[in-house]
GUSEMI-54837 format. One record per residue (C-alpha): x negated, y, z negated; residue in one letter. Coordinates in steps of 0.2 Angstrom, whole numbers. Layout:
<pts>
PT xx yy zz aa
PT X Y Z A
...
</pts>
This chain:
<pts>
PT xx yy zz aa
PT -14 31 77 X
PT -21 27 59 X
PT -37 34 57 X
PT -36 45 72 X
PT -20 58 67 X
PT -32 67 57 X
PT -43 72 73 X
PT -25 76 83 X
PT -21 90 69 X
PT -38 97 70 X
PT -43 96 86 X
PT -27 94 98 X
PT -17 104 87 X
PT -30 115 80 X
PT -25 116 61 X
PT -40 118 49 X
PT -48 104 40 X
PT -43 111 23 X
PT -25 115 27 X
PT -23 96 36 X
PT -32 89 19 X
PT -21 100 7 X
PT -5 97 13 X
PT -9 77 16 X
PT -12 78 -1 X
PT 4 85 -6 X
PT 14 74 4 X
PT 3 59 -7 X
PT 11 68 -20 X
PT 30 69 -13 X
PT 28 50 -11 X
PT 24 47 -30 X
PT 38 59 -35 X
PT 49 49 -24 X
PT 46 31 -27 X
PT 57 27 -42 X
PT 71 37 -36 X
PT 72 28 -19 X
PT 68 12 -30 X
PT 86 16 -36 X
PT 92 21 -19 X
PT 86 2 -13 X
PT 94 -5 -32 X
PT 110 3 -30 X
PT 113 2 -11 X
PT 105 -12 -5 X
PT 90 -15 -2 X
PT 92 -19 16 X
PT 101 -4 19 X
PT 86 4 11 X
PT 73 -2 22 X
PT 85 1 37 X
PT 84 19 33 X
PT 64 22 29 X
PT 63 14 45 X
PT 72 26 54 X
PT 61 42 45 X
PT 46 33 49 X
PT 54 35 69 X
PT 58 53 66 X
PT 40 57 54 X
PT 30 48 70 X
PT 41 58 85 X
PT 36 74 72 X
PT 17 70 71 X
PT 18 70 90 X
PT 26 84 93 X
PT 27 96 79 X
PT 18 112 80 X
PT 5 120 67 X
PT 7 120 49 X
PT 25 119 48 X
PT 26 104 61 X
PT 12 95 51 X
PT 22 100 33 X
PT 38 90 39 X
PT 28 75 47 X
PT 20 74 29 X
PT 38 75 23 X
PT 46 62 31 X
PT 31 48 32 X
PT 31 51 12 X
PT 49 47 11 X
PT 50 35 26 X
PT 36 26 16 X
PT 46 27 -1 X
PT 61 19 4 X
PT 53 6 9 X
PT 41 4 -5 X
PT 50 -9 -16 X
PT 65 -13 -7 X
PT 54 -24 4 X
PT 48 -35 -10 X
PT 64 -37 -18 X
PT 73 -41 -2 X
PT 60 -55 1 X
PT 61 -62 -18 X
PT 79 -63 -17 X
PT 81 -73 1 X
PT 68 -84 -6 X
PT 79 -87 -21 X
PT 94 -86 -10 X
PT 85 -101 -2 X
PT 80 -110 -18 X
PT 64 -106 -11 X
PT 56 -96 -26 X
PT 39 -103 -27 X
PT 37 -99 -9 X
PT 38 -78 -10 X
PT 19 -79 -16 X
PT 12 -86 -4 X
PT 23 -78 7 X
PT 19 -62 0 X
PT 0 -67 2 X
PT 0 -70 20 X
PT 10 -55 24 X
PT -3 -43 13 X
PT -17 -51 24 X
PT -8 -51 39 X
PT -4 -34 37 X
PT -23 -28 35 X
PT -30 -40 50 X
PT -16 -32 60 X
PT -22 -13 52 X
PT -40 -19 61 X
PT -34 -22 78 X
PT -22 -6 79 X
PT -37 4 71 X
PT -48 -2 85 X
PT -35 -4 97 X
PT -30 16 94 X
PT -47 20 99 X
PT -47 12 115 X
PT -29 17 120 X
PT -33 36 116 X
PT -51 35 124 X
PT -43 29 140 X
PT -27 37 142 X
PT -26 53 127 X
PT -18 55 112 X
PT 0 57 120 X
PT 0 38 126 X
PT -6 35 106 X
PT 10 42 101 X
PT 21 36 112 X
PT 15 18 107 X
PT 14 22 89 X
PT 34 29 90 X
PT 36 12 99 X
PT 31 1 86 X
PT 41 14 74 X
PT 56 9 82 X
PT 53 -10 82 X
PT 52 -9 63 X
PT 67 -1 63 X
PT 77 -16 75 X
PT 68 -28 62 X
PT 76 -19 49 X
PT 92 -20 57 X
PT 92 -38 60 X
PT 90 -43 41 X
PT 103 -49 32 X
PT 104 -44 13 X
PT 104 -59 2 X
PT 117 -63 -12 X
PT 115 -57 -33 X
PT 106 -66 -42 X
PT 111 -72 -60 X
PT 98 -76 -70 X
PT 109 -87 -81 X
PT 108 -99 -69 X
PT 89 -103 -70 X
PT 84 -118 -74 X
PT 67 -114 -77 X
PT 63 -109 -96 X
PT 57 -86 -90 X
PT 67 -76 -99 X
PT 80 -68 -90 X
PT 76 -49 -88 X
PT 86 -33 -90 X
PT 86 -15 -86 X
PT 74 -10 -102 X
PT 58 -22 -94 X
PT 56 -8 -83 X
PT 47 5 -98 X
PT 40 -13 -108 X
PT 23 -16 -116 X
PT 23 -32 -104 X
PT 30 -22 -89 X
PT 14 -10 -91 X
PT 0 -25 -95 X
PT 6 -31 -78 X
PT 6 -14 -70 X
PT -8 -6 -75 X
PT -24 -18 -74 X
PT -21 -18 -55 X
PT -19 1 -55 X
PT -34 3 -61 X
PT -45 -10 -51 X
PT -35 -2 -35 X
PT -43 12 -41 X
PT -62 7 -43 X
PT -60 -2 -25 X
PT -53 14 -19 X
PT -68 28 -26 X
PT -81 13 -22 X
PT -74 13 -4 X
PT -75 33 -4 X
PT -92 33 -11 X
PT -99 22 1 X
PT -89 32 18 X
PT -96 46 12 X
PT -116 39 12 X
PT -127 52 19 X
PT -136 40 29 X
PT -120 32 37 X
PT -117 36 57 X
PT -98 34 64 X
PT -102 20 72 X
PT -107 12 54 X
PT -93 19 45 X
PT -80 11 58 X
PT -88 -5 56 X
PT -89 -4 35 X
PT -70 1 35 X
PT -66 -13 46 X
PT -75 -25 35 X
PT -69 -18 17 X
PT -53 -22 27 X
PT -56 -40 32 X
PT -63 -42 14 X
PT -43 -36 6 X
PT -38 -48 18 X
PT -48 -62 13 X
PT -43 -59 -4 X
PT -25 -59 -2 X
PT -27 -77 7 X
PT -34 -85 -7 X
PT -20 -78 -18 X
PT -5 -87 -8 X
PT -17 -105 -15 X
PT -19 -94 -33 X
PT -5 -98 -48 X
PT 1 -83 -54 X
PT -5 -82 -74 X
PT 4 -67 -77 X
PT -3 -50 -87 X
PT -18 -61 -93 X
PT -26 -65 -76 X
PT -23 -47 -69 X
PT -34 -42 -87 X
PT -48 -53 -80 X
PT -48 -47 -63 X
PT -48 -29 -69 X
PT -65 -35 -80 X
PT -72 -41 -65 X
PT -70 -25 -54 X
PT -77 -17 -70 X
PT -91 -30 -71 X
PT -96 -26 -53 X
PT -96 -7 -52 X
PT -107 -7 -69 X
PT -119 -19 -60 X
PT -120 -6 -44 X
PT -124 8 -56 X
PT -140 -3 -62 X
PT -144 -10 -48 X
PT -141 3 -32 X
PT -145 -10 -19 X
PT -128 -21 -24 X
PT -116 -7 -22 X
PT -113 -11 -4 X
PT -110 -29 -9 X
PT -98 -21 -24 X
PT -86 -14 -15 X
PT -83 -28 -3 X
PT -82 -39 -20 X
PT -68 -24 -26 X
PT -59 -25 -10 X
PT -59 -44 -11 X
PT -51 -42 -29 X
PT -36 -30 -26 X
PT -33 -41 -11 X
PT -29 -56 -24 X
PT -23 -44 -39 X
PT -9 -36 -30 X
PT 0 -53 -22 X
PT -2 -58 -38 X
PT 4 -45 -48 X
PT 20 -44 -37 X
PT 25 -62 -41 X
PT 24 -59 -58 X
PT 35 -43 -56 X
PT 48 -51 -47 X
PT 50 -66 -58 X
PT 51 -55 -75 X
PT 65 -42 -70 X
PT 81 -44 -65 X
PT 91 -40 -50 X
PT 98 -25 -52 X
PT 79 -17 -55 X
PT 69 -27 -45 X
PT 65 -11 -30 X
PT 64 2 -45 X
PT 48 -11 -52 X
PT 40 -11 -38 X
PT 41 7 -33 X
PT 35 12 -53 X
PT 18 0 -49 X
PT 16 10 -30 X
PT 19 27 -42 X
PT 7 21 -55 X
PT -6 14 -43 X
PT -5 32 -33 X
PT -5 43 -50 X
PT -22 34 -57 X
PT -30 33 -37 X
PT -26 53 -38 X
PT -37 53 -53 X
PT -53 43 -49 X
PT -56 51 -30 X
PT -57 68 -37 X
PT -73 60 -48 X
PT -80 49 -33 X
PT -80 68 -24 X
PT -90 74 -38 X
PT -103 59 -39 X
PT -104 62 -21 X
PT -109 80 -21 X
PT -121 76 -37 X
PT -129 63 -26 X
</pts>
């Protein structure tokens, strides 16, 4: 039901546009506030038992979009997605790391991470188009029913995982410095944080700019999201045959989002081809950037890095679209 939920509240359910718009906003907001604090949640508790439970809210939020009813109905599925999605920001790239160190298999998680990212986005594509069909042929309540289906897979995947066992960083053998609780608030924490914040967040206006176009039909704007899509995607491919380089290559790929956006305000007619070139980059930056956070903390903080990068990505994204809408209205 991606991309159609919004069209259930307003039409189906028959909650304004601005009330559907304001309170999805605020439930962006409940999943910023919540990411660090379920990062400990995953930290202290497992992270296993972490994803086990965002899976089940993710059940619950989905059976709520169904069949919740007006403002309030909406208000909790908000609720729940947020916090379904926050316990399972994190925990699911540490759980990954650590079987892959569990299974001396540490210069695998990149890749592995890669391929997943890209998967994940190829896979967005088909369910996108895939909705559309489903609910064109047999309504929205078939939509749901699947999407509460493949809710509840999630949660049997989660289920069946196995969490691996601590990991002592005084037995590497390789020469990174083991990491400890303060990495989490470091100068190098933040150079590896930040750079691909901030391209997330050019990608993200750019693909905002160019959905709103005056001159774009539905048909067009499907086809343009697909593509943005498959252009992450393609990214995040040739980041599981890219070395990880640390804060330094994420600086670069940062200048090069930068680079592209200042040439689409000199030369109008490359913007289209910016914002496939911006996707492209934040589909390498972030497989990247989560190889370098797992390999400089420790285990006992690895969830709470990851969910501080998802609450810095968000908290800078929050910023920039409120000035794409403005370039939009001036345009």
């Amino acid at each position: 039901m991606h991309g159609l939920y919004l069209l259930w509240w307003v039409s189906e359910k028959q909650v304004s546009p601005a009330v559907v718009a304001s309170i999805l906003a605020a439930g962006n907001l409940a999943l910023m506030v919540c990411e660090v604090p379920t990062g400990w949640f995953a930290d202290r508790f497992g992270h296993r038992a972490s994803l086990i439970l965002g899976s089940a809210l993710q059940v619950v939020g989905m059976l709520w979009c169904w069949l919740g009813v007006g403002v309030p109905g909406l208000t909790i599925a908000c609720i729940l997605v947020a916090l379904a999605d926050a316990f399972r920001s994190g925990a699911n790239q540490a759980l990954v790391y650590r079987s892959c160190v569990a299974l001396d298999r540490e210069q695998d998680f990149q890749a592995i991470e890669a391929r997943s990212n890209a998967g994940e986005l190829c896979g967005l594509v088909a369910l996108v188009l895939g909705g559309g069909a489903i609910v064109s042929l047999w309504g929205f309540h078939t939509g749901w029913i699947l999407e509460t289906v493949l809710a509840a897979a999630g949660l049997a995947i989660a289920c069946a995982m196995t969490e691996p066992p601590p990991h002592h960083e005084e037995d590497d053998e390789d020469d990174r410095p083991a990491a400890g609780r303060g990495t989490l608030l470091s100068w190098r924490m933040a150079f590896l944080i930040l750079p691909a914040a901030a391209l997330g967040s050019l990608a993200g206006a750019a693909t905002f700019l160019a959905q709103t176009s005056n001159d774009s039909s539905t048909l067009g704007i499907t086809a343009l999201v697909a593509v943005i899509t498959l252009a992450e995607a393609a990214g995040c491919a040739l980041a599981a045959r890219t070395a990880e380089r640390g804060a330094r290559q994420q600086a670069l790929l940062v200048t090069a989002g930068a680079g592209l956006c200042a040439l689409a305000l000199v030369f109008p007619v490359v913007f289209p081809a910016s914002v496939l070139g911006l996707s492209f980059l934040i589909g390498l930056a972030e497989p990247l950037r989560a190889t370098a956070i797992q390999r400089l903390v420790s285990d006992d903080v690895r969830a709470r890095a990851v969910s501080l990068a998802s609450a810095c990505d968000m908290a800078i994204a929050t910023i920039s679209l409120p000035v794409a809408g403005r370039a939009t209205s001036r345009r």
